[in-house]
C-alpha positions as a Markdown table, in Angstrom:
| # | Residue | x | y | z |
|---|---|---|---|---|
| 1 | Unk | 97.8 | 107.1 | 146.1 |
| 2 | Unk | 99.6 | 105.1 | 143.7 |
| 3 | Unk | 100.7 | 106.4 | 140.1 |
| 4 | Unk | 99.6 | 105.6 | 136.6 |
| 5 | Unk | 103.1 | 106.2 | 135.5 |
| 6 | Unk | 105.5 | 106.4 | 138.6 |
| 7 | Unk | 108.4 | 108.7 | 138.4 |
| 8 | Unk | 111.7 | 107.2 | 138.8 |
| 9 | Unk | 112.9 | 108.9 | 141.4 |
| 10 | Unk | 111.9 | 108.7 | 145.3 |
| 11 | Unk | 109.1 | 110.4 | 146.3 |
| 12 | Unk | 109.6 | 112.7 | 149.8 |
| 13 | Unk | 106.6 | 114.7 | 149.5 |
| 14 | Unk | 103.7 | 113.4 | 151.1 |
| 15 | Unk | 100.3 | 113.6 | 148.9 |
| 16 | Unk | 98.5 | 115.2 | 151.2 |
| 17 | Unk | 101.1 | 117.8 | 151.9 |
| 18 | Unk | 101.8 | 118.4 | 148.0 |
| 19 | Unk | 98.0 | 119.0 | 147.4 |
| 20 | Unk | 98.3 | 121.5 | 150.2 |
| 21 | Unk | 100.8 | 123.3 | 148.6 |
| 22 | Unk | 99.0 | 123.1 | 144.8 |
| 23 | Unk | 95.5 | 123.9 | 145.7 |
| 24 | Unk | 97.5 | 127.2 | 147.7 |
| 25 | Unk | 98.7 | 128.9 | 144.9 |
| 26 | Unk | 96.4 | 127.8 | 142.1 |
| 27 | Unk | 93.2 | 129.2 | 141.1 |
| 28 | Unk | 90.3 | 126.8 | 139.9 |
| 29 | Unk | 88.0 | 129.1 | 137.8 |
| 30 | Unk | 85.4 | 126.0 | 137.0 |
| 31 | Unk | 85.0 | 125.3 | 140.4 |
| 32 | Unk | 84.2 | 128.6 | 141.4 |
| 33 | Unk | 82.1 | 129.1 | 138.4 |
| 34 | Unk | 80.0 | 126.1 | 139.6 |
| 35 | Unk | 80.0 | 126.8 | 143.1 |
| 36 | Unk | 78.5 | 130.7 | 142.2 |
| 37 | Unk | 76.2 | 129.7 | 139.5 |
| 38 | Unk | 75.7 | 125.6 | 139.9 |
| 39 | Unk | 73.6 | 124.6 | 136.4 |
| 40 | Unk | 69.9 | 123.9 | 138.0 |
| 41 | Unk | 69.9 | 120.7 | 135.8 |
| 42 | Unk | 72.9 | 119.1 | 138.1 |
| 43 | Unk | 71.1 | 119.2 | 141.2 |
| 44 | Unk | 72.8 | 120.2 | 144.3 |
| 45 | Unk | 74.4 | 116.5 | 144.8 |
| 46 | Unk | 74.3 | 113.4 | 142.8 |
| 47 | Unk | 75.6 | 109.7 | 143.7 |
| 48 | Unk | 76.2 | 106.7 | 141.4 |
| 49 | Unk | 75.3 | 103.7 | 143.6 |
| 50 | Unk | 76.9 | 100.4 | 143.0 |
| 51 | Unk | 79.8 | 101.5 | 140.9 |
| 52 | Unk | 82.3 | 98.3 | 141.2 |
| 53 | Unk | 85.2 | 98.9 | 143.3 |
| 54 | Unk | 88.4 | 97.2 | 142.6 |
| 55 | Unk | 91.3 | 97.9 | 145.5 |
| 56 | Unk | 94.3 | 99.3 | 143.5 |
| 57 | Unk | 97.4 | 97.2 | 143.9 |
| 58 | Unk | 100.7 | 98.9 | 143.4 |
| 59 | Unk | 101.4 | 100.8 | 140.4 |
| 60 | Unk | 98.0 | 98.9 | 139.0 |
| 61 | Unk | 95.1 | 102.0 | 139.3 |
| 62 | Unk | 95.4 | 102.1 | 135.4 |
| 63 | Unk | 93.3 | 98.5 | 135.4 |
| 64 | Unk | 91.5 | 98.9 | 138.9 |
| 65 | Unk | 89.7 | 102.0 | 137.0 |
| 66 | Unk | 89.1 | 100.7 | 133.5 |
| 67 | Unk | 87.6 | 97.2 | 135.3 |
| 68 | Unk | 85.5 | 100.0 | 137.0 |
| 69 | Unk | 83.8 | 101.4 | 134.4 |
| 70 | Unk | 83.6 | 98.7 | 132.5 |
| 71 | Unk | 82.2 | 96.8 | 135.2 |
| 72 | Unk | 79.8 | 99.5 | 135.7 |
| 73 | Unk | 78.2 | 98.8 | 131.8 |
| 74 | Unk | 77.9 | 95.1 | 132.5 |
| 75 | Unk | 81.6 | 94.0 | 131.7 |
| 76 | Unk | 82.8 | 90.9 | 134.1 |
| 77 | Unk | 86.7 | 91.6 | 134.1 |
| 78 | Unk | 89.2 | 92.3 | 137.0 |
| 79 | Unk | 92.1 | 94.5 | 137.1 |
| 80 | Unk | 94.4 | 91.2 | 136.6 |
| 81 | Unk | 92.6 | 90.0 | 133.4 |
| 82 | Unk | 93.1 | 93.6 | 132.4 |
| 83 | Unk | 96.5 | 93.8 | 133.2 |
| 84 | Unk | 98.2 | 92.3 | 130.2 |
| 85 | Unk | 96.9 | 94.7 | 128.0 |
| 86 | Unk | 97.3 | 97.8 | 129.8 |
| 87 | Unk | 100.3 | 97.9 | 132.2 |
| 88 | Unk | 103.4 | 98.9 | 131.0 |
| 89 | Unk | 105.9 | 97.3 | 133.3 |
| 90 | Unk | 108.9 | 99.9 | 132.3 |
| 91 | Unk | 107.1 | 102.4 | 132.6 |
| 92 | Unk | 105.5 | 101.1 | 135.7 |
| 93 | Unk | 101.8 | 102.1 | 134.7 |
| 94 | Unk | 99.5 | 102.6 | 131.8 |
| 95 | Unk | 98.9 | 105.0 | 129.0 |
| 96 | Unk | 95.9 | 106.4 | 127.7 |
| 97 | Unk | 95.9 | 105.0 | 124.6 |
| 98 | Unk | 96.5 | 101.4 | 126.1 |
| 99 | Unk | 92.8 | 102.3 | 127.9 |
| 100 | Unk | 91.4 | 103.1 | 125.3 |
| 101 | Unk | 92.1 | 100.6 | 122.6 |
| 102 | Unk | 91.3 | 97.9 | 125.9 |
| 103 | Unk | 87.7 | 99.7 | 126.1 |
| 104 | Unk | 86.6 | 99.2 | 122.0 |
| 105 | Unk | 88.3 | 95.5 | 122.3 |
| 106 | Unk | 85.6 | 95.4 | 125.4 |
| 107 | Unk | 82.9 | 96.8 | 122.5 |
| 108 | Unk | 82.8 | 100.0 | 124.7 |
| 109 | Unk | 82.7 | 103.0 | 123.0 |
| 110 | Unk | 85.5 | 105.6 | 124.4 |
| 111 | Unk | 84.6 | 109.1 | 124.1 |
| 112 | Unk | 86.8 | 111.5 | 125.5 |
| 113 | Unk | 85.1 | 114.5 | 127.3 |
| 114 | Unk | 86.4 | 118.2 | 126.6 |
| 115 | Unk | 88.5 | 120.3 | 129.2 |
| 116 | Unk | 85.0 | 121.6 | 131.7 |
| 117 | Unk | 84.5 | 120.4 | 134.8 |
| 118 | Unk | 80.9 | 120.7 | 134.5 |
| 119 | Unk | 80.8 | 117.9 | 131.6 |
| 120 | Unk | 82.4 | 115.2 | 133.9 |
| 121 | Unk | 79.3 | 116.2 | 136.5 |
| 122 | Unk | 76.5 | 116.0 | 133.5 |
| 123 | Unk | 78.0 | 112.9 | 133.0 |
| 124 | Unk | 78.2 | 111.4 | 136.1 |
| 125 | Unk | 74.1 | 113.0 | 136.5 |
| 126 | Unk | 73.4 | 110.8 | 133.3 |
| 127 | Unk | 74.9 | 107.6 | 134.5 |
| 128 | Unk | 78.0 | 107.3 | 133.4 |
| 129 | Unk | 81.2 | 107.1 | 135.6 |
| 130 | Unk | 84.2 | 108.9 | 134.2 |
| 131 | Unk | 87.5 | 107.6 | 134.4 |
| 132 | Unk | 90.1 | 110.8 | 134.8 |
| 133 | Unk | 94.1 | 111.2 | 134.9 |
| 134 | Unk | 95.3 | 113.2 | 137.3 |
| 135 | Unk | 98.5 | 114.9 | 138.3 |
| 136 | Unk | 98.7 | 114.3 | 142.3 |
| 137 | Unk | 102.2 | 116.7 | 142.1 |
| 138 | Unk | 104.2 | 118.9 | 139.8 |
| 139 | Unk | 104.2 | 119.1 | 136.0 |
| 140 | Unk | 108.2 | 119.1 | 136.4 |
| 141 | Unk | 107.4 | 116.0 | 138.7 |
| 142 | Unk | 104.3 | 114.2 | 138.0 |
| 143 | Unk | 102.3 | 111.9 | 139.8 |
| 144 | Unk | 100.3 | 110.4 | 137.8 |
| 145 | Unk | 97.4 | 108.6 | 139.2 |
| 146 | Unk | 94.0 | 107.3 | 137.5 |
| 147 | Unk | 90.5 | 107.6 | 139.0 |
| 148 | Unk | 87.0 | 107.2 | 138.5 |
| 149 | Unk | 84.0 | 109.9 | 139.3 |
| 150 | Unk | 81.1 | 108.7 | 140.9 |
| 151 | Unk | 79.3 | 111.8 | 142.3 |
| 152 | Unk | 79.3 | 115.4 | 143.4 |
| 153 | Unk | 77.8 | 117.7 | 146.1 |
| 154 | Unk | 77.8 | 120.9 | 145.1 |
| 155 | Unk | 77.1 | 122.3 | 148.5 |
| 156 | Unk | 79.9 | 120.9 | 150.2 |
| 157 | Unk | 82.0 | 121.7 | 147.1 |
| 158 | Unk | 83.4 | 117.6 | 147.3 |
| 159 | Unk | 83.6 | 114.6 | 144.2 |
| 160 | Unk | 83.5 | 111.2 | 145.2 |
| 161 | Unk | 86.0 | 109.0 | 143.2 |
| 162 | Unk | 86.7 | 105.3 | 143.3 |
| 163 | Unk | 90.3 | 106.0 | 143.8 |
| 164 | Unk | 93.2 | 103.5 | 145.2 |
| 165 | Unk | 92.3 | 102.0 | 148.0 |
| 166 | Unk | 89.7 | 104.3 | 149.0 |
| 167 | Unk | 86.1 | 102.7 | 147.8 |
| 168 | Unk | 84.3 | 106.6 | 148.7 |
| 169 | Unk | 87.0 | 108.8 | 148.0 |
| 170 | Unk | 85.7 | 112.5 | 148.8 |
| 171 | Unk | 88.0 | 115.0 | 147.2 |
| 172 | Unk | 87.4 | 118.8 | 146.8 |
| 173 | Unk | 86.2 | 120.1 | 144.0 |
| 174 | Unk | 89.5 | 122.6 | 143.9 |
| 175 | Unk | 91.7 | 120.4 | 144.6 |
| 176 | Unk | 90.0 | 117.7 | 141.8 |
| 177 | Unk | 90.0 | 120.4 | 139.5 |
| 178 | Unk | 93.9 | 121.3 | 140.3 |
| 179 | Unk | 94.8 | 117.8 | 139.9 |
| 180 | Unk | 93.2 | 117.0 | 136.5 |
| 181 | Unk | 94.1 | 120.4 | 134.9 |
| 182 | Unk | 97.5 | 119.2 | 135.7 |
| 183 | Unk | 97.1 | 116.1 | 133.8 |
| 184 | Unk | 95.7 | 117.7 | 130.6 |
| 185 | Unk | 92.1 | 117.7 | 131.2 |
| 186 | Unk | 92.0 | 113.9 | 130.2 |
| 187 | Unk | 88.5 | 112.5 | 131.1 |
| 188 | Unk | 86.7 | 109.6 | 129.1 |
| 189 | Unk | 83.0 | 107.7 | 129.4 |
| 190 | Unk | 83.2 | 104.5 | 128.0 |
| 191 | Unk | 79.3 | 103.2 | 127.1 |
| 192 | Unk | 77.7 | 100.4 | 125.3 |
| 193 | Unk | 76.9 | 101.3 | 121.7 |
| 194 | Unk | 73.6 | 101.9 | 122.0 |
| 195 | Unk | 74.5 | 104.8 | 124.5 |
| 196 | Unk | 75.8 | 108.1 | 123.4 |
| 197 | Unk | 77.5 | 110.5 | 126.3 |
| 198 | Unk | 75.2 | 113.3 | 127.5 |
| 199 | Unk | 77.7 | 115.8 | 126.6 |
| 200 | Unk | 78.7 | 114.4 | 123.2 |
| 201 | Unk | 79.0 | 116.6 | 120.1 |
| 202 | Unk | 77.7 | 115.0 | 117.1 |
| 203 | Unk | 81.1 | 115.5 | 115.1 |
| 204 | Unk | 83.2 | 114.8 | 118.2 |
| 205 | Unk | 81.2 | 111.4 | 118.6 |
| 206 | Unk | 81.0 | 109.9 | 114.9 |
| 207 | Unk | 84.9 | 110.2 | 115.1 |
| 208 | Unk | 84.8 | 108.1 | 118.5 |
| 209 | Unk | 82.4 | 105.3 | 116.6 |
| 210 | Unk | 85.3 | 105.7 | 113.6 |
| 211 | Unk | 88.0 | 104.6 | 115.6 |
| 212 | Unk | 86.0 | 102.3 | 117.4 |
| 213 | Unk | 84.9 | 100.9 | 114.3 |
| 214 | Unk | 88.1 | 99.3 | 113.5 |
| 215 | Unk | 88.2 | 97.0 | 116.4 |
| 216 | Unk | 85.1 | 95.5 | 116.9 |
| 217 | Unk | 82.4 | 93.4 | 115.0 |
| 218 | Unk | 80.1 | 94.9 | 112.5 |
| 219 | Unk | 77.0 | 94.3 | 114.5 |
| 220 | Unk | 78.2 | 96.7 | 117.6 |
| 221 | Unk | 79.4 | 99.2 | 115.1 |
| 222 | Unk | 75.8 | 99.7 | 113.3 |
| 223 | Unk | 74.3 | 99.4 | 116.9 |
| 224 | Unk | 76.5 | 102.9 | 117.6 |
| 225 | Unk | 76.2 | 104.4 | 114.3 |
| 226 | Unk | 71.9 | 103.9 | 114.7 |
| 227 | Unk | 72.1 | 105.0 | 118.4 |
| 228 | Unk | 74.2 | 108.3 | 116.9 |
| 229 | Unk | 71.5 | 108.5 | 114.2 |
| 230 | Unk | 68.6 | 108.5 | 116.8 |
| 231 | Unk | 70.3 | 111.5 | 118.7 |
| 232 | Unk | 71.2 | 113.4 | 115.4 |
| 233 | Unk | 68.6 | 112.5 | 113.1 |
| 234 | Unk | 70.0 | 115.4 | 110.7 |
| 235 | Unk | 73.6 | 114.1 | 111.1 |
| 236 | Unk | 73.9 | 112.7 | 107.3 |
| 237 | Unk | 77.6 | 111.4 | 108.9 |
| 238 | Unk | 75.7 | 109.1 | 111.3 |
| 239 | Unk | 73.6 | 108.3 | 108.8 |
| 240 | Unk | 76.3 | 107.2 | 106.3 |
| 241 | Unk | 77.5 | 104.8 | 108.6 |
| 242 | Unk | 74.4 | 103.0 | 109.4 |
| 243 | Unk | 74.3 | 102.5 | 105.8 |
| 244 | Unk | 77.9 | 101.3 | 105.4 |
| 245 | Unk | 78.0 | 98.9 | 108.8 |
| 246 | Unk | 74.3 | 97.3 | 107.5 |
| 247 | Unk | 75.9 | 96.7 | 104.3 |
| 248 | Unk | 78.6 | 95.1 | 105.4 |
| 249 | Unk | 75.6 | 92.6 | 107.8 |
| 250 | Unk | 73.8 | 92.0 | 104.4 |
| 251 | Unk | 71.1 | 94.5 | 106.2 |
| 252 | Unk | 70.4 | 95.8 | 102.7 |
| 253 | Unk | 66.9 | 97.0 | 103.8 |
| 254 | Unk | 68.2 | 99.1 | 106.4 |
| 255 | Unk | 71.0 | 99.9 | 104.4 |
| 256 | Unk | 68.4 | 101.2 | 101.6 |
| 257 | Unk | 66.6 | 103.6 | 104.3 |
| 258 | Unk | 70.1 | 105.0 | 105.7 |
| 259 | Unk | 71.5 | 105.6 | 102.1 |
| 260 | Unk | 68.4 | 107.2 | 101.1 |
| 261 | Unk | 68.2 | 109.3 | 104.7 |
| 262 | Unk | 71.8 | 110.7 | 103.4 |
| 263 | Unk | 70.1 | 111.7 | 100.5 |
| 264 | Unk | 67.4 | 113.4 | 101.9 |
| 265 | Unk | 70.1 | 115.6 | 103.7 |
| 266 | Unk | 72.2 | 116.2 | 101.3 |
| 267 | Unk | 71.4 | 115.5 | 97.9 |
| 268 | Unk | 74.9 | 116.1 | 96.3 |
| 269 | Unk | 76.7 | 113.2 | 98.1 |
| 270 | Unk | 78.3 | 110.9 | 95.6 |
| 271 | Unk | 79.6 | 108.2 | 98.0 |
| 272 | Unk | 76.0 | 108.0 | 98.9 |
| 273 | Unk | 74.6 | 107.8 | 95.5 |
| 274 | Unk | 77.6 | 105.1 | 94.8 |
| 275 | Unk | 76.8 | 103.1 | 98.1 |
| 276 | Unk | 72.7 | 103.2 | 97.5 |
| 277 | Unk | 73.8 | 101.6 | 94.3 |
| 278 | Unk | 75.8 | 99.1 | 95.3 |
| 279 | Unk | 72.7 | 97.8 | 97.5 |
| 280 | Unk | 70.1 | 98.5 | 95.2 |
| 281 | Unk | 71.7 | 95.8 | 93.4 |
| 282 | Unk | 71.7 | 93.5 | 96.2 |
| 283 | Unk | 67.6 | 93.8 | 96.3 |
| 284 | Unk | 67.8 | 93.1 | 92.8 |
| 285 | Unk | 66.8 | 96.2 | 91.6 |
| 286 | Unk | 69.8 | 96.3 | 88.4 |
| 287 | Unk | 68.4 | 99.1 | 86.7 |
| 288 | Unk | 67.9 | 101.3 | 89.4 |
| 289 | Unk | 71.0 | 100.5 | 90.3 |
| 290 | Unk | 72.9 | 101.7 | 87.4 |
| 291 | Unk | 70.9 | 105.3 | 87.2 |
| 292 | Unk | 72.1 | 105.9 | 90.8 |
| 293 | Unk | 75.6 | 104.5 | 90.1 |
| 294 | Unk | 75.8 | 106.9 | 87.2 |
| 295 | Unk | 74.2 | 109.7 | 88.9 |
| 296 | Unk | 77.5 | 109.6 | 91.5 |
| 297 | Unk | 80.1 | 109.2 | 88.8 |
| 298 | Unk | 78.9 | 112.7 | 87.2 |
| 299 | Unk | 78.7 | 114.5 | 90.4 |
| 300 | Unk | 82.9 | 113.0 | 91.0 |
| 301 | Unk | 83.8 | 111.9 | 87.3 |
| 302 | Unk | 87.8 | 111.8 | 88.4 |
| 303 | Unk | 86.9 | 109.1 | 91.3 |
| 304 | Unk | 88.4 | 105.4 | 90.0 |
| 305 | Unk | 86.1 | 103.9 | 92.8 |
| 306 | Unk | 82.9 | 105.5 | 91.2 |
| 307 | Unk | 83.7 | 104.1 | 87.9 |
| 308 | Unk | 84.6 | 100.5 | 89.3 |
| 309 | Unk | 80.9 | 100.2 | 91.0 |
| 310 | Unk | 79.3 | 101.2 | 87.5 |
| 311 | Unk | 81.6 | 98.9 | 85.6 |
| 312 | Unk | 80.5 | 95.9 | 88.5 |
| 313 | Unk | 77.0 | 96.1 | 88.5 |
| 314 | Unk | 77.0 | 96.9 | 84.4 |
| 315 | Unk | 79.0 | 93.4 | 84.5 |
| 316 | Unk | 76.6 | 91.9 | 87.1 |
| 317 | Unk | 73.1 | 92.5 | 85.6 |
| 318 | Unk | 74.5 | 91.4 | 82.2 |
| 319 | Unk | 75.3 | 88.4 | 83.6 |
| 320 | Unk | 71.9 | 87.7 | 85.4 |
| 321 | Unk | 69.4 | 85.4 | 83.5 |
């Protein structure tokens, strides 16, 4: 295995032989857990066939694994065209963050799973490859390597990983779980908008559509915010920014129906009130308009962006024949 970020030293310890001595004198309560008490859902084993497979080249199994999963939602990149933007040369890898902010430039959607071993496998059950980190050695003495899950078999307590040069990399389930505890737990899906993660929290997830929000086109962003809205239909946060990103298309219809959704939830949200206003004036409607533009400056009186929205469409239907 080659590292994500290589230490500068010379390695003497063999992989296999410094798994060997982990996995001894570690325990691995998740794998256990699911070996006793595997989550009938799951299955006993699950495959993803025709994940792409990109041989890692030295130092370079930070780009083999994102062109993996990207490749896997319909992305045509290699690990070279993805090189550029990931690989650190000093530090003779990639970083996390570099992935991630690769992924949304990609319009990909990164979401970053929590620290249970049994989400990576509900993900993997749903379709979606997980890239992972993992720590092949010591935490004083890292090894830091990047893969991809593609399956489980419970029975046989083994992943199978897309992993250096190994297209069907079979790993143990203790030893997987050793080596990613190692490395933090770090495990990310990265979908198409119009897919939310099977194990994504709604709160967890409009943050990931936030972030990704800043670096892609509008369009993609009120695909993700309507695909968030369609699995939390009483999320008024998902809601919100449907409203906001079909705004910002001239969607004002949708926008309408998303502003007014908010509303339905939660009746005392002002940036509602002030965004519904905002459109309502774009349909035309002025005087409707200006009751709901004054109806959020009373409920937040103090807020200067409030009273510039009132003062704009006051000017704005004055000014309309």
């Amino acid at each position: 295995m080659i590292s994500a970020l290589r230490a500068r030293h010379t390695w003497s310890l063999g992989v296999a032989g410094a798994l060997l001595l982990l996995c001894g004198c570690a325990g691995v309560p998740q794998t256990q857990a699911l070996l006793d008490d595997p989550p009938r859902e799951l299955g006993r084993r699950f495959e993803l066939d025709g994940v792409p497979f990109f041989p890692q080249e030295r130092y370079q199994c930070g780009p083999a694994a994102l062109a993996t999963v990207l490749g896997w939602t319909g992305v045509e990149v290699t690990p070279e065209q993805l090189e550029s933007q990931v690989y650190i040369p000093d530090r003779q890898g990639s970083l996390q963050p570099e992935l991630i902010a690769t992924a949304r430039r990609y319009r990909r959607v990164p979401y970053l799973l929590d620290s249970e071993l049994e989400s990576i496998l509900r993900e993997v059950r749903a379709g979606h490859p997980v890239l992972v980190l993992q720590n092949l050695a010591y935490r004083w003495y890292p090894r830091w390597h990047y893969a991809v899950v593609v399956g489980f078999d419970l029975d046989r307590g083994e992943m199978m990983l897309r992993s250096g040069t190994h297209r069907r990399h079979i790993q143990s389930l203790r030893s997987f779980e050793y080596t990613w505890g190692r490395a933090g737990y770090w495990a990310v899906v990265m979908l198409e908008a119009n897919f939310v993660p099977a194990t994504a929290s709604e709160q967890a997830y409009l943050r990931a559509v936030l972030a990704f929000e800043q670096a892609t086109d509008p369009a993609t962003v009120m695909e993700a915010y309507r695909s968030a809205a369609e699995r939390w239909p009483a999320s008024a946060g998902a809601w919100f920014g449907l409203g906001n990103a079909a705004y910002r298309l001239h969607a004002y219809p949708e926008a309408e129906v998303a502003f007014r959704h908010v509303l339905g939830l939660k009746p005392e949200f002002p940036a509602a009130m002030n965004n519904l206003a905002l459109v309502l004036l774009e349909r035309g409607d002025g005087a409707e308009a200006i009751h709901m533009a004054k109806q959020a400056l009373a409920a937040d009186p103090a807020n200067p962006v409030f009273h510039a929205t009132l003062d704009e469409i006051m000017l704005r239907v004055k000014e309309r024949p």
